[in-house]
C-alpha positions in Angstrom: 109.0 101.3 136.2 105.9 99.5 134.2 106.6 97.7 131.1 102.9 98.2 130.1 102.2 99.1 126.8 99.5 101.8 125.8 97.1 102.6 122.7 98.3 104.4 119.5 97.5 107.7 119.7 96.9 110.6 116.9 99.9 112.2 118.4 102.2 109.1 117.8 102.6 110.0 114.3 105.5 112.3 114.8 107.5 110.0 117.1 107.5 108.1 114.8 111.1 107.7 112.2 111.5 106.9 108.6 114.1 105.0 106.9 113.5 106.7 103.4 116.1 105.5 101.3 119.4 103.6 100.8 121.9 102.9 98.6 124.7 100.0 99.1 128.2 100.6 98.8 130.0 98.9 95.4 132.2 97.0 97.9 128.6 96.0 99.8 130.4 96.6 103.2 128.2 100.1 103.8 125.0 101.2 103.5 124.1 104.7 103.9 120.4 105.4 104.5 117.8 108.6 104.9 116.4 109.0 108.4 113.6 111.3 108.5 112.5 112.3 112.2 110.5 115.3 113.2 111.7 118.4 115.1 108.6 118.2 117.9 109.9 122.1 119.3 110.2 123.8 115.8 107.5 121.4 114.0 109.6 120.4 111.0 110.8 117.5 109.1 114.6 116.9 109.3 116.6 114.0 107.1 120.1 112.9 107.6 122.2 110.4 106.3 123.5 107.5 108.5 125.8 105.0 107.8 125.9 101.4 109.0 128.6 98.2 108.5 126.5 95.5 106.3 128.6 93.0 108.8 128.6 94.1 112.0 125.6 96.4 112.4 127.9 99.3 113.7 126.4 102.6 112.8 127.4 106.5 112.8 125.3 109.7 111.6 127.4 111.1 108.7 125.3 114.3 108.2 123.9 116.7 111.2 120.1 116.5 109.8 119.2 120.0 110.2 118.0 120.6 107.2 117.3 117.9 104.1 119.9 115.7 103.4 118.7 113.1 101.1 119.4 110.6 98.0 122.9 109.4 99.0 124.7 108.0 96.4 127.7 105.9 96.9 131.1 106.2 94.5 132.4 103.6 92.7 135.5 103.4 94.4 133.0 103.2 97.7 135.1 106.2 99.5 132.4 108.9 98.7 129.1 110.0 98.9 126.7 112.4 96.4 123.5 113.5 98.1 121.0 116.6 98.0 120.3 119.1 100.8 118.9 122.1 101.8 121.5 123.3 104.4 122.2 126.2 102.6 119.1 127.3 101.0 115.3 126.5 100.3 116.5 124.6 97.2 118.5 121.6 97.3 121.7 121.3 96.0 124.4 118.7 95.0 127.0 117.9 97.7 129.8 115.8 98.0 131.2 114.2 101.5 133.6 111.6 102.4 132.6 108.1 104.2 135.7 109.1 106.7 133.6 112.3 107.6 134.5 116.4 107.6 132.8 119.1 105.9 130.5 118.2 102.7 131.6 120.4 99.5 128.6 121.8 97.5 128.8 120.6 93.9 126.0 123.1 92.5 124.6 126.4 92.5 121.2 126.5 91.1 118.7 128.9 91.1 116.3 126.8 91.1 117.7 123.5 92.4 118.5 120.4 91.7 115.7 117.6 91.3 118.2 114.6 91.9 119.1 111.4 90.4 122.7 112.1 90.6 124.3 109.1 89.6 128.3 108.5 89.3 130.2 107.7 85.9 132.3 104.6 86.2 135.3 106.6 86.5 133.8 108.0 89.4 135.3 111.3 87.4 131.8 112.6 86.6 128.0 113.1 88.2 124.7 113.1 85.9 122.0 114.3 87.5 118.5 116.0 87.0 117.5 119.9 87.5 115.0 122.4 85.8 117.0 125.0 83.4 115.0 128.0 83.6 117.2 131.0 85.6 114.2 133.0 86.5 110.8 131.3 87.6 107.9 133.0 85.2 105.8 135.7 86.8 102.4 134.1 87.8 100.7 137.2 88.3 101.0 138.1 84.4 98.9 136.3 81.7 100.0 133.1 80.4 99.4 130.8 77.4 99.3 127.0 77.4 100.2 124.5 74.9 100.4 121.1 76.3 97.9 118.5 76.4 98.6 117.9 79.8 100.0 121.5 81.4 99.7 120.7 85.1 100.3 117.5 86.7 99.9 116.8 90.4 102.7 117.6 92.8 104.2 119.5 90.2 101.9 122.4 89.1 102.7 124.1 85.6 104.8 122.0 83.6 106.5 124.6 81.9 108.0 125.5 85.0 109.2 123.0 86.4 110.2 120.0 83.8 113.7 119.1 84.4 116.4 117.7 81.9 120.0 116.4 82.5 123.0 117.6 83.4 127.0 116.2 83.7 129.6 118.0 86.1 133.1 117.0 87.2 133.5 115.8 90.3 135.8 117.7 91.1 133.9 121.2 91.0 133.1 123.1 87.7 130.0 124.2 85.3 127.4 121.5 84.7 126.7 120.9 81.5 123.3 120.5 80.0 122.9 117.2 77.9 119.2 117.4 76.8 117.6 120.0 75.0 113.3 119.5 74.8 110.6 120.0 76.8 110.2 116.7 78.2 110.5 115.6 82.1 113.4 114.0 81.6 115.0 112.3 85.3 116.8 109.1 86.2 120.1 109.1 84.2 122.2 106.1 84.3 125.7 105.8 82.8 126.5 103.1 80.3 129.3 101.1 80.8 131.7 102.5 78.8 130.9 106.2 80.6 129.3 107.8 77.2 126.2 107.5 77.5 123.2 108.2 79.8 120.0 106.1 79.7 116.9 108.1 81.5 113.2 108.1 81.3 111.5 111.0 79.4 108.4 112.3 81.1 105.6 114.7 81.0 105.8 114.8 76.7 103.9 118.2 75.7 101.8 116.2 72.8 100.5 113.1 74.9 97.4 112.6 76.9 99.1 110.0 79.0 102.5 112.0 80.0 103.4 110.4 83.0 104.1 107.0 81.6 108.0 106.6 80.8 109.7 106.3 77.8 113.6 105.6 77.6 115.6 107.1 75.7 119.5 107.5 75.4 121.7 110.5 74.9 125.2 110.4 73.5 127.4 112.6 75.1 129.8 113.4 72.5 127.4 113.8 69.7 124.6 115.1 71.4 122.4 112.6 69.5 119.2 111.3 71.6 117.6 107.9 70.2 114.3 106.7 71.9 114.8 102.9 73.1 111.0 102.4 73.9 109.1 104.7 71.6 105.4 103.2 71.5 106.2 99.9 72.6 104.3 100.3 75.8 105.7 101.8 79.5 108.6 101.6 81.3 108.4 101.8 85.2 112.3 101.0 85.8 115.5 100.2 83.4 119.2 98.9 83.8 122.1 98.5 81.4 123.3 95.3 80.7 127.0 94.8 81.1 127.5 94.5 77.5 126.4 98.2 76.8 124.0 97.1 74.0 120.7 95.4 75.6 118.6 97.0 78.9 116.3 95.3 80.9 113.2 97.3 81.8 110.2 96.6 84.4 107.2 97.3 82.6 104.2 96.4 79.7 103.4 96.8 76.2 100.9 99.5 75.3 97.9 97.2 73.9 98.1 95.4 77.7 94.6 96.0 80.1 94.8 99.0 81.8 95.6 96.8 85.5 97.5 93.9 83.7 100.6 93.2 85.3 104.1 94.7 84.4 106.7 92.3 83.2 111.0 92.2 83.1 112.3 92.4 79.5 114.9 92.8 77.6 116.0 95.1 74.8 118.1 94.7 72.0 120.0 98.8 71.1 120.6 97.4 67.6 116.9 96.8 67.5 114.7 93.4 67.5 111.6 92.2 69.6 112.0 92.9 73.3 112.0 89.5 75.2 110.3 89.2 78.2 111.6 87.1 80.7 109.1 86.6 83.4 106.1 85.7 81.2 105.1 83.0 83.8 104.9 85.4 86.8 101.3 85.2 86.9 101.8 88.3 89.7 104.4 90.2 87.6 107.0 92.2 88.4 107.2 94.9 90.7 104.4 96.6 92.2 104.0 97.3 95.9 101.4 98.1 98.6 99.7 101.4 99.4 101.4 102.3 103.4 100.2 105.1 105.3 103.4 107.0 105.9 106.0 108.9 104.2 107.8 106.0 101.6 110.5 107.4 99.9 112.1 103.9 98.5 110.6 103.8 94.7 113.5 103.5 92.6 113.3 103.4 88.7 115.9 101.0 88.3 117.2 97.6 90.2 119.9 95.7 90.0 122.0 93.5 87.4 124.4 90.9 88.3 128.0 92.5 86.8 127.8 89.3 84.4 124.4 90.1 83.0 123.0 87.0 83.6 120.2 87.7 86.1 118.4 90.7 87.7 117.2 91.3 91.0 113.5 93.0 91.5 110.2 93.1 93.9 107.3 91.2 93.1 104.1 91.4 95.3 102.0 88.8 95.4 98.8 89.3 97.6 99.2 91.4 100.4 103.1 90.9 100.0 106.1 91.9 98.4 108.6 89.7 97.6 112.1 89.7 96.3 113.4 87.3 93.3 115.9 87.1 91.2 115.3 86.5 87.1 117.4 85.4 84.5 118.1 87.8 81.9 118.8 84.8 79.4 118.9 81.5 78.5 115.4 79.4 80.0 113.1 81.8 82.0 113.8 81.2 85.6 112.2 83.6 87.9 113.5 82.7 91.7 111.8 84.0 95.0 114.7 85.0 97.5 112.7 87.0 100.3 109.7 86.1 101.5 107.2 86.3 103.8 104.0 88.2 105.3 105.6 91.4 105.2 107.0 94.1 102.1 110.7 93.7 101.3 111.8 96.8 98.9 114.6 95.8 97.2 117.2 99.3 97.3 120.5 97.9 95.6 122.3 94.8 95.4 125.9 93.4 94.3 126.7 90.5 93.3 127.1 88.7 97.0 124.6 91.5 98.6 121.3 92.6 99.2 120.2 95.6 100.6 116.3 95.8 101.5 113.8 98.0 103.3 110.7 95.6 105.3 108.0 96.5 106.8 105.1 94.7 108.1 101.6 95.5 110.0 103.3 96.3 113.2 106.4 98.0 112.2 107.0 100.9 109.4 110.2 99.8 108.2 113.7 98.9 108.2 117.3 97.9 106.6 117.8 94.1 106.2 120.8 92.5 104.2 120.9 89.3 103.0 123.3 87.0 100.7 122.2 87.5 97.2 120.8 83.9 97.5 118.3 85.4 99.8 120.3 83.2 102.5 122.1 84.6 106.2 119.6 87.7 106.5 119.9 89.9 109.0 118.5 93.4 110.2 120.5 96.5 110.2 118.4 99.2 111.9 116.3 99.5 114.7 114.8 102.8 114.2 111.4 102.9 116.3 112.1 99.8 117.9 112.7 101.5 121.5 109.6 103.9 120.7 106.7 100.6 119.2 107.8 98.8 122.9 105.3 100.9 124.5 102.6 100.9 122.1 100.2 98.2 122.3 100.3 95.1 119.5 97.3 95.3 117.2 95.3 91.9 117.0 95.6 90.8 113.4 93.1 88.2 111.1 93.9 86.8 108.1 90.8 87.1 105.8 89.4 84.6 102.8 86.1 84.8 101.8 84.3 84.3 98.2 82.9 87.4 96.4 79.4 87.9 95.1 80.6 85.7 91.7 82.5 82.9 93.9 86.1 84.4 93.4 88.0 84.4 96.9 88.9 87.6 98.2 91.6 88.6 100.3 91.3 90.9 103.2 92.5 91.8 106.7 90.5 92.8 110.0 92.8 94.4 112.5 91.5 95.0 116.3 92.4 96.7 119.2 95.0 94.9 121.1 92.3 95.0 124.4 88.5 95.1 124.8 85.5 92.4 123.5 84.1 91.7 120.0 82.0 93.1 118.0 84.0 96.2 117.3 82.5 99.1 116.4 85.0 98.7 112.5 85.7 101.2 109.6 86.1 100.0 106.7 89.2 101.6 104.9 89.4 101.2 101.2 92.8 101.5 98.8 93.3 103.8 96.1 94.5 103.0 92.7 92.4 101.1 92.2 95.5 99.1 91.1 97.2 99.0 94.4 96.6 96.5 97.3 96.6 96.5 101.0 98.7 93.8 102.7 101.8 93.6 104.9 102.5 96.9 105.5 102.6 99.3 108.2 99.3 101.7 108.0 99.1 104.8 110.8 95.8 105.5 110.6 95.0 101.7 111.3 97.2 101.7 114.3 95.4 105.1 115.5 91.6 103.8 114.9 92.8 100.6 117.1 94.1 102.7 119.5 90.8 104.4 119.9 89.2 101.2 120.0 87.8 100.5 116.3 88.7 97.0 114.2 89.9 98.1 110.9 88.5 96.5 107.4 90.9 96.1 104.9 89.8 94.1 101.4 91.9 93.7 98.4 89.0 93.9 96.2 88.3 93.6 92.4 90.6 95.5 90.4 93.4 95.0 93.2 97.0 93.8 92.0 99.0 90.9 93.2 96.4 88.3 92.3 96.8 88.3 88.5 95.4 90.1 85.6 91.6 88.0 85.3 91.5 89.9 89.1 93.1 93.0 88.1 91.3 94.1 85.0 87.6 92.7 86.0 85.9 96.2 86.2 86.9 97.9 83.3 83.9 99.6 82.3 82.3 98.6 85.2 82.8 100.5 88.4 81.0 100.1 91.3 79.8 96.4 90.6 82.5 93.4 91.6 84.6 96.2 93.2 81.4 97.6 95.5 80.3 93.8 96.6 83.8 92.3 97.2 83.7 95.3 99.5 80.5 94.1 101.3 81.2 90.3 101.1 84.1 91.6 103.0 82.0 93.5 105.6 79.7 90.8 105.9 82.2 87.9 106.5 83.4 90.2 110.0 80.1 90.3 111.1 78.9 87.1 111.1 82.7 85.8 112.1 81.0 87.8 115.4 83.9 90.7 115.2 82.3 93.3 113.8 79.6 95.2 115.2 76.8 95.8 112.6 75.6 99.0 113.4 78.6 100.6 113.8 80.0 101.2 110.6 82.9 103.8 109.2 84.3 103.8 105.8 86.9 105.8 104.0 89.7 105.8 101.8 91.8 108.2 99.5 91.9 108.6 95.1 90.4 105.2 94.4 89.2 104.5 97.6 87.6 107.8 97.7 85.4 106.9 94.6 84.6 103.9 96.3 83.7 105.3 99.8 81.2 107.6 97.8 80.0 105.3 95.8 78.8 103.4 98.9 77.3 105.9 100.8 74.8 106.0 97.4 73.7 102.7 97.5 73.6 102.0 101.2 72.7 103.2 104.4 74.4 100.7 106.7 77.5 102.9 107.5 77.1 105.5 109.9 79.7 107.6 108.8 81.8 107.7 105.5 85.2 110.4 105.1 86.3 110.0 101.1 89.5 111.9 100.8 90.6 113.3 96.9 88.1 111.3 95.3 86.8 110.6 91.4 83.4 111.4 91.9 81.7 112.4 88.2 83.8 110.7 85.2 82.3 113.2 83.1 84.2 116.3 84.9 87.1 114.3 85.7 87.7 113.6 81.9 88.1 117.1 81.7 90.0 118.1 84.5 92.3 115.6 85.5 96.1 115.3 85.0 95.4 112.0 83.5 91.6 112.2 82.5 91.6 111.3 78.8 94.0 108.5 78.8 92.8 106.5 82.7 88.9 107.7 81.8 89.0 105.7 78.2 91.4 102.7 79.4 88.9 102.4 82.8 85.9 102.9 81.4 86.5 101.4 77.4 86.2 104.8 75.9 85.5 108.7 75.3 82.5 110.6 76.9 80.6 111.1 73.5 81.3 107.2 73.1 79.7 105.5 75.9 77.8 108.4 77.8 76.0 105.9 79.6 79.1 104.0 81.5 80.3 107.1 82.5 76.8 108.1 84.4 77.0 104.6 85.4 80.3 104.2 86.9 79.8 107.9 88.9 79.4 108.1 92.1 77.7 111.8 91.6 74.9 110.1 90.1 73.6 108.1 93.2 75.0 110.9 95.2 71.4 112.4 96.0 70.2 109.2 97.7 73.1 109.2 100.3 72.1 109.5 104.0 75.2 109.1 105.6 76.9 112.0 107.0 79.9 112.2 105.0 83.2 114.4 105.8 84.6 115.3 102.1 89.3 115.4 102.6 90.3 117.2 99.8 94.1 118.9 98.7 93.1 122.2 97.1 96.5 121.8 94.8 95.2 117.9 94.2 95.4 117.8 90.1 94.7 114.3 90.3 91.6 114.5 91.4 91.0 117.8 91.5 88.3 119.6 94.6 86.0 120.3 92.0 85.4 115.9 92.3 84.3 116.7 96.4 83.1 119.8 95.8 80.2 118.1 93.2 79.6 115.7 95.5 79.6 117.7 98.7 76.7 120.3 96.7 74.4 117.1 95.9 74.5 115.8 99.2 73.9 119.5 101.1 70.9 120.1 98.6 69.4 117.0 99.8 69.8 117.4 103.1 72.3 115.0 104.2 75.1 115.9 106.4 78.1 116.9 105.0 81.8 118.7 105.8 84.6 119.7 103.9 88.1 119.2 105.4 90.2 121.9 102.7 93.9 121.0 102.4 96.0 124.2 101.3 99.2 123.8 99.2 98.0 120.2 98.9 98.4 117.8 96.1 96.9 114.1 95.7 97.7 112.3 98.7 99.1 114.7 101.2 97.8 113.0 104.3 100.5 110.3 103.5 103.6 112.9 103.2 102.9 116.1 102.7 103.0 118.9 104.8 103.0 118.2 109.0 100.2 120.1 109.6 97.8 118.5 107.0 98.8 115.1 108.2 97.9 115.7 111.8 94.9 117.9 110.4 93.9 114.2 108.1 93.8 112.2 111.6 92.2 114.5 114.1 89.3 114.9 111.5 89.4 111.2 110.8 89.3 109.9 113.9 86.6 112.7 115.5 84.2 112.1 112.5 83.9 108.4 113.4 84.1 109.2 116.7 80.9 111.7 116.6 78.9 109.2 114.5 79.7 106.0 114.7 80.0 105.3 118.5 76.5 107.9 118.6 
């Protein structure tokens, strides 16, 4: 038998497995994880929950997987396990199973499901989780009338039907019992420590223009009586309780920070006070991550606390890497890295002596690690693809520096084909966000354009995060300048480092890098083929339309339409749009509120009219981003279109 290795294909995409998410055991001597594999004869997702020793690596399937079992949740006597699944019906429910094994026992019955964030109480007596209250979904064929600012939000259509609130229910069996009463999103309840109250984050406000930005709030659960912990401060990505009961510590910034600036860990006082923040000299901040090309199911809006309140453990990227430290909740600021490395730990849970984290690097999409909570003895837990990544061929992998048009050093990344001669024939693929980065993580469609014999571009350009807030924040109000020609200073440095072939040029990227792909095929004609997927291509439209078009439009671009008219022209790709001579293959979700099809379908009218060529990949049922993880069919639909549109024009 050979021990050769082959090219990634299109197809490898569905051998490929997830690890999704994880949760440690309170005694940190089990960790049960998400696997999510694909059913190749019936051409569906599956999910199951496996268990594995944080000692001796032994592991065991707990649930069969033929359905969705997901979002395990460990008791805190470490003997049982809450999750959510779909074995019994389209919606998923909350179930209840023992570590030792035997059948699960469903916890709830609703109509509509249960969104998740089931958490335990300390007595373990109790679960708190998330679910929407209406009995009967509306009728959608019937006229209806709108009153929030923001009505529809990506992934989520009409708000009205599907905002969640909170709910308690014994553990035991029983009726759940709703806790809040608005209209709010409101998800992620954690117990306090005594057990009477919930702390959870409060989404999707019906009077705000930015509705997807947090605020925490707490509900009593005798009283009834719901006080907002945040209110305007600024936004909250993640919270914890302190063991005290009366301070949190929350990931996040305050609301006159740069739209870009980095988040920070602070502290709040419940009996009121200035919030301290505690990692001020983090010139990175805290938390963040990289944009990966597969499904990624580890955000969490919490992390850990030490059980003495003294420190907290959370991710910090830093370049093209994501990092674990741990901070100190008081006393002098000490912010200490733990987990290193050129790769992307995700920090999943913790105690006191453990850590529990999901890594994944360039060459492999991810797996468990544990580690002492010094960051000392780690180890890896699973091996998920490990048997399945032998046979595929090792992409070559260069570490870029080069200086941008203004001097400032640039990060980037060229990947090539594990065989064959330079110059490449390279695409250059672009990250959305445009607060997001590239870096250590694993990327499919990279691996499948290097299978088919492309190098891949990747530049952490202007506006990217994990390089500090001078970097982050330089092109507000100015689009399409530092971002566009750290781009090409990236482009150019390949080519004359004699791997890149420079008349064979792709270029493409999704939301932000989208806008950025279409920018460039308006200013240059050196790429012979460009595929923007969901992309902001008029900011005057997009103001109008988007989920979030008043509040990122005004923060991006420094302020309304009838303001600054002329930035918004300026900054749109729609307005060099009639110059482009590239042929350009538009990718866009036809449920995408983000950036909704009427963004491609602008830009694809302009470019037909002036006789360039153009296509239109349509995505059905699909919201912002669905080539990462949405539906099976769109993703392999994404690729094969990806990969046959550079195919037909830039290897012509």
């Amino acid at each position: 038998m050979s021990n050769k290795s082959r090219p990634v294909v299109q197809e490898d995409l569905f051998h490929l497995k997830h690890v999704l998410q994880a949760d440690l055991s309170p005694d940190g001597k089990t960790a049960a994880y998400v696997v999510s594999t694909v059913d190749q004869e019936a051409d569906k997702e599956r999910m199951a929950i496996w268990l594995v020793d944080t000692a001796t690596g032994e592991q065991r399937q707990l649930t069969a997987g033929s359905a969705t079992d997901s979002s395990p949740v460990w008791s805190p006597d470490s003997q049982q396990i809450a999750f959510t699944s779909t074995r019994h019906e389209d919606k998923p429910q909350l179930f209840i199973i023992s570590v030792d094994g035997g059948e699960a026992r469903q916890l709830t019955h609703f109509k509509q499901g249960v969104g998740g964030g089931a958490t335990w109480s300390p007595d373990g007596a109790t679960i708190a989780f998330s679910a929407n209250p209406i009995e009967e979904p509306r009728d959608t064929k019937k006229p209806y009338r709108v009153k929030r600012f923001v009505y529809r939000f990506n992934g989520m259509e009409y708000l009205d039907d599907v905002v969640q609130t909170l709910y308690v229910i014994p553990v035991e069996g029983g009726e759940a019992r709703r806790v809040v009463f608005d209209e709010c999103m409101n998800t992620g309840p954690k117990w306090s420590p005594d057990g009477k109250s919930l702390l959870y984050s409060a989404m999707m406000l019906p009077d705000v223009d930015d509705p997807a930005m947090p605020r925490w709030r707490i509900v009593d659960l005798v009283s009834g009586k719901v006080r907002d912990v945040t209110g305007d401060w600024g936004t909250g990505y993640a919270a914890a309780w302190l063991p005290d009961g009366e301070r949190i510590a929350l990931i996040g910034k305050p609301q006159e920070s740069a739209i870009g600036a980095k988040a920070d860990l602070w502290v709040f006082k419940l009996n009121g006070g200035k919030p301290e923040c505690r990692s001020a000299s983090l010139k990175e901040g805290v938390g963040g991550g990289l944009q990966p090309d597969m499904p990624f199911g580890n955000y969490t809006d919490t992390f850990p606390v030490t059980s003495d309140g003294k420190a907290a453990f959370v991710d910090v990227q830093i370049g093209g890497t994501v990092q674990v430290y741990r901070v100190a909740l008081s006393g002098a600021e000490s912010c200490k890295p733990l987990l290193t490395g050129d790769r992307a730990c995700s920090l999943l849970a913790a105690t006191d002596e453990r850590l529990l984290v999901h890594v994944s690097t360039m060459h492999t999409p991810g797996d468990l690690f544990v580690a002492d909570a010094s960051g000392a003895n780690e180890r890896q837990l699973t091996f998920v693809n490990d048997d399945f990544l032998a046979g595929l061929d090792k992409i070559r992998v260069e570490h870029l520096l080069f200086p941008g048009s203004d001097g400032v050093q640039v990060e980037g990344w060229l990947m090539m084909p594990a065989q064959g001669k330079a110059p490449f024939p390279t695409v250059l693929v672009i990250h959305g966000g445009p607060h997001s980065a590239f870096g250590h993580a694993y990327h499919f469609d990279t691996q499948m354009l290097c299978g088919a014999g492309y190098a891949v571009l990747m530049v952490n350009h202007r506006a990217s995060t994990g390089y500090g807030d001078e970097f982050s924040t330089a092109i507000t109000g100015d689009w399409g300048n530092l971002d566009y020609h750290d781009l090409m200073a990236g482009v150019d440095y390949v080519i004359e480092k004699g791997w890149t072939d420079p008349d064979r040029l792709g270029v493409c990227g999704l939301s932000g890098g989208g806008n950025l792909s279409c920018w460039i095929v308006g200013q240059t004609d050196r790429f012979k083929a460009a595929v923007p997927e969901n992309p902001v291509t008029n900011w005057l439209s997009f103001y109008g339309v988007s989920d979030i078009g008043v509040w990122f439009s005004t923060r991006q671009l420094g302020g309304h339409p009838h303001e600054i008219p002329e930035i918004y022209a300026k900054c749109s790709p729609i307005t060099y749009a009639h110059r482009c001579k590239t042929p350009t293959l538009m990718v866009q979700g036809e449920n995408d509120w983000r950036c909704p099809p009427e963004q491609s379908e602008q830009f694809y009218t302009v470019l037909k009219a002036n006789g360039c060529i153009v296509e239109m990949l349509r995505l059905p049922h699909s919201p912002h981003a669905a080539s990462l993880n949405g539906a099976l069919a769109v993703r392999r639909a994404h690729n094969e279109a990806l990969l046959d549109w550079m195919n037909k024009f830039v290897l012509a």
